[in-house]
N, C-alpha and C positions, 0 to 999 in steps of 0.2 A: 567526463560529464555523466552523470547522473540520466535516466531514461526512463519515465515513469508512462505504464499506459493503463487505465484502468478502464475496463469495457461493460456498459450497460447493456439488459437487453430487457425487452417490455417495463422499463424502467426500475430494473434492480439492477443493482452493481453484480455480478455473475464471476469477474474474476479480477485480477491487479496483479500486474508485473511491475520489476524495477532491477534495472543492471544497470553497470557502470560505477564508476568514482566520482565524485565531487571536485577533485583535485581544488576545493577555495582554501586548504593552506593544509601544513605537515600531517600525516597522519597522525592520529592523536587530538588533535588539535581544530581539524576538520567541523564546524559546527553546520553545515551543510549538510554534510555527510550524516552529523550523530543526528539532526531534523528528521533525514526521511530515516535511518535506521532504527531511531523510537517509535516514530507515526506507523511504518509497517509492522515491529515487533510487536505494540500494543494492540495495532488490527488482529492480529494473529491471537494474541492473547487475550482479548475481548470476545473476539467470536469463538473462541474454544472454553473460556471461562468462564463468561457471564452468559453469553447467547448458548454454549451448551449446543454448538454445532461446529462437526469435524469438516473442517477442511485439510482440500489434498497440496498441501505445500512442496513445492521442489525448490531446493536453495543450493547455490555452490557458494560460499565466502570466500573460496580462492581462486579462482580461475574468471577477475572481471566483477566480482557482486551480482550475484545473481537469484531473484528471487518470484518464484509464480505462485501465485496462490489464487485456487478454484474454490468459491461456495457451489455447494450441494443447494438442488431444488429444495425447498422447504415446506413443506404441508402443514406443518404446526403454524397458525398465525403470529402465533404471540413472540413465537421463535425468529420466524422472519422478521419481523418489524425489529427486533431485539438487534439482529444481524444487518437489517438494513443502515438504522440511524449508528453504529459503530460504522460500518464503508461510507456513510455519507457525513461524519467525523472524519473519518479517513481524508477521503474527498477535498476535504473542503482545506484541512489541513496541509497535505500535499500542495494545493494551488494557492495556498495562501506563502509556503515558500518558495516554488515557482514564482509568483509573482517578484518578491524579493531580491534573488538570489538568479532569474533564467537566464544568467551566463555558466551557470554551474547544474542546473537541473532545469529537464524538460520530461512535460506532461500534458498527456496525449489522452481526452476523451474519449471514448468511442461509443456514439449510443448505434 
């Protein structure tokens, strides 16, 4: 199973975890799996390429699926909002396959 927790605090998203497998069918084949693995890759890739804010990523792909990723305070307004509505795409995305799928993936708010 899949283990997603994304934690708010004075109402920004601050960071997002996710380990575990999906195991809902062969690997390859997994579309539970390829769900969160796009939704986090393009988190990742939105806030480094359009928001133009470094985040501190820790990943292991072998050892379980393992992925942390920390945003950085933000001072720039326009940066932030930019970073926000991508985590709160994120967000919404995430739980909208949770929803679906919470025999295979679970996701964990934390405000």
């Amino acid at each position: 199973m899949i283990k997603a927790k994304i934690t708010h605090e004075k109402g920004q998203i601050v960071d997002f975890e996710m380990t575990g497998h999906a195991d809902f069918a062969e690997y390859g084949s997994d579309i539970v799996c390829a769900a969160a693995s796009v939704l986090t890759i393009s988190t990742v890739n939105g806030l480094t390429s359009v928001a133009n804010v470094t985040v501190d990523v820790d990943m292991d792909d072998e050892n379980g699926g393992f992925m942390h990723v920390v945003i950085p305070s933000l001072s720039d307004e326009k940066q932030r909002l930019q970073a926000q509505a991508i985590l709160q795409t994120f967000e919404k995305g995430l739980l909208d396959v949770t929803a679906r799928y919470g025999q295979y993936i679970q996701t964990a708010v934390i405000n």
